[in-house]
PAROGU-48511 format. One record per residue (C-alpha): x, y, z; residue number from 1. Coordinates in steps of 0.02 Angstrom, whole numbers. Example, Ala and Ser with C-alpha at 12.3 -4.5 7.8 and 13.67 -1.06 7.14 Angstrom:
615 / -225 / 390 / 1
684 / -53 / 357 / 2
This chain:
-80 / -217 / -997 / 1
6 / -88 / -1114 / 2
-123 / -119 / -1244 / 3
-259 / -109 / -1131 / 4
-204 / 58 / -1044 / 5
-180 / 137 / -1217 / 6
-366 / 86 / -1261 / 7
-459 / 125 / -1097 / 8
-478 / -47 / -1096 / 9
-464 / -62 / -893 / 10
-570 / -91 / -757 / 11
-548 / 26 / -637 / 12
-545 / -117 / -498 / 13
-393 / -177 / -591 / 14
-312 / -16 / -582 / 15
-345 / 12 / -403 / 16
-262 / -169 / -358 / 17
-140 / -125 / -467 / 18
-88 / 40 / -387 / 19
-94 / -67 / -220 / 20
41 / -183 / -268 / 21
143 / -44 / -355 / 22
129 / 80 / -202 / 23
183 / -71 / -87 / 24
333 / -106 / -186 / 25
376 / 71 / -190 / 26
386 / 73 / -7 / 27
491 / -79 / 11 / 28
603 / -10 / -107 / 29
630 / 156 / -12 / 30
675 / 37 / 145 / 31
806 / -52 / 4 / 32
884 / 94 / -43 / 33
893 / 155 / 139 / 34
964 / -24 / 203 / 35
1078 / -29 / 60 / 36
1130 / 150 / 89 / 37
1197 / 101 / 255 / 38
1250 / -52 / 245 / 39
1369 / -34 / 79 / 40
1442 / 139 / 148 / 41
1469 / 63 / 318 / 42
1532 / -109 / 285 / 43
1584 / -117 / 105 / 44
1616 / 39 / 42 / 45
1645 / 238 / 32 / 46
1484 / 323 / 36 / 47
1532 / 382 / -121 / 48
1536 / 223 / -206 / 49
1385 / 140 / -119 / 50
1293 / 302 / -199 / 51
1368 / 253 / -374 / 52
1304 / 69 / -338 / 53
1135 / 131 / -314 / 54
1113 / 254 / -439 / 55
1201 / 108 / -583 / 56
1091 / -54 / -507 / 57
921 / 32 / -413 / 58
898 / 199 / -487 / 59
824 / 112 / -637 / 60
701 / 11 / -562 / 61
643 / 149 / -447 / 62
621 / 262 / -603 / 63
524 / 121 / -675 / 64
415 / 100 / -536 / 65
384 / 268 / -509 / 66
326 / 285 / -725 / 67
200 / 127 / -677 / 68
119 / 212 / -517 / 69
104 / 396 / -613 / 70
18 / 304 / -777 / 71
-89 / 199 / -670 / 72
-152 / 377 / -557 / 73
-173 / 441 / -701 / 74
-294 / 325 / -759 / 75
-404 / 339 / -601 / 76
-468 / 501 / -700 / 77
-596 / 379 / -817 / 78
-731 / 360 / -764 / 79
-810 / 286 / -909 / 80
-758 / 121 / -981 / 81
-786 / 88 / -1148 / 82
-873 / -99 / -1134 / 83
-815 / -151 / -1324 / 84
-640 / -157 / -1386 / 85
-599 / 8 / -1507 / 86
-604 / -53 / -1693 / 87
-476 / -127 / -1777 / 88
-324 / 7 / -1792 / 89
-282 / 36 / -2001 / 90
-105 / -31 / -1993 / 91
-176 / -208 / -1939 / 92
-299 / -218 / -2090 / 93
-150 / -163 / -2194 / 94
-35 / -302 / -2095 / 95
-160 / -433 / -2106 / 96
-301 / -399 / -2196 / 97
-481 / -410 / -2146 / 98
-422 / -581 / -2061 / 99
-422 / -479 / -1889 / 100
């Protein structure tokens, strides 16, 4: 998908069921943190801690998530498509010749 986005080699129907999945999972993962919150400085631990357990073990993921979702808006901003792939880059020709 990488490749792709670097290209503007995505539909934008891909992008918009992309951005569906990713904003889902961003809410679920609010409702995490939130349950997690609670229930580790409740039951388990100090407040304190539970924060250090979330920023060490979700904070990641949520920064991750939230990368994915501001790339993919961003993309919404294409209108145009290119239909073909770009050409070949020059390091690949180098790499491999005109085999590619």
């Amino acid at each position: 998908m990488w490749y792709n986005l670097r290209h503007r080699n995505l539909p934008a129907q891909e992008i918009r069921n992309c951005l569906v999945v990713l904003d889902s999972l961003w809410e679920r993962l609010q409702q995490i943190v939130k349950e997690l919150k609670s229930q580790l400085g409740d039951k388990f631990y100090r407040s304190s801690h539970a924060e250090e357990w979330l920023e060490q073990n979700i904070l990641p993921l949520h920064q991750d998530v939230k990368a994915m979702r501001q790339t993919m808006s961003s993309m919404k901003r294409f209108w145009h498509w290119p239909r073909k792939q770009f050409a070949t880059s020059e390091d690949l020709i180098r790499e491999f010749g005109n085999k590619v």
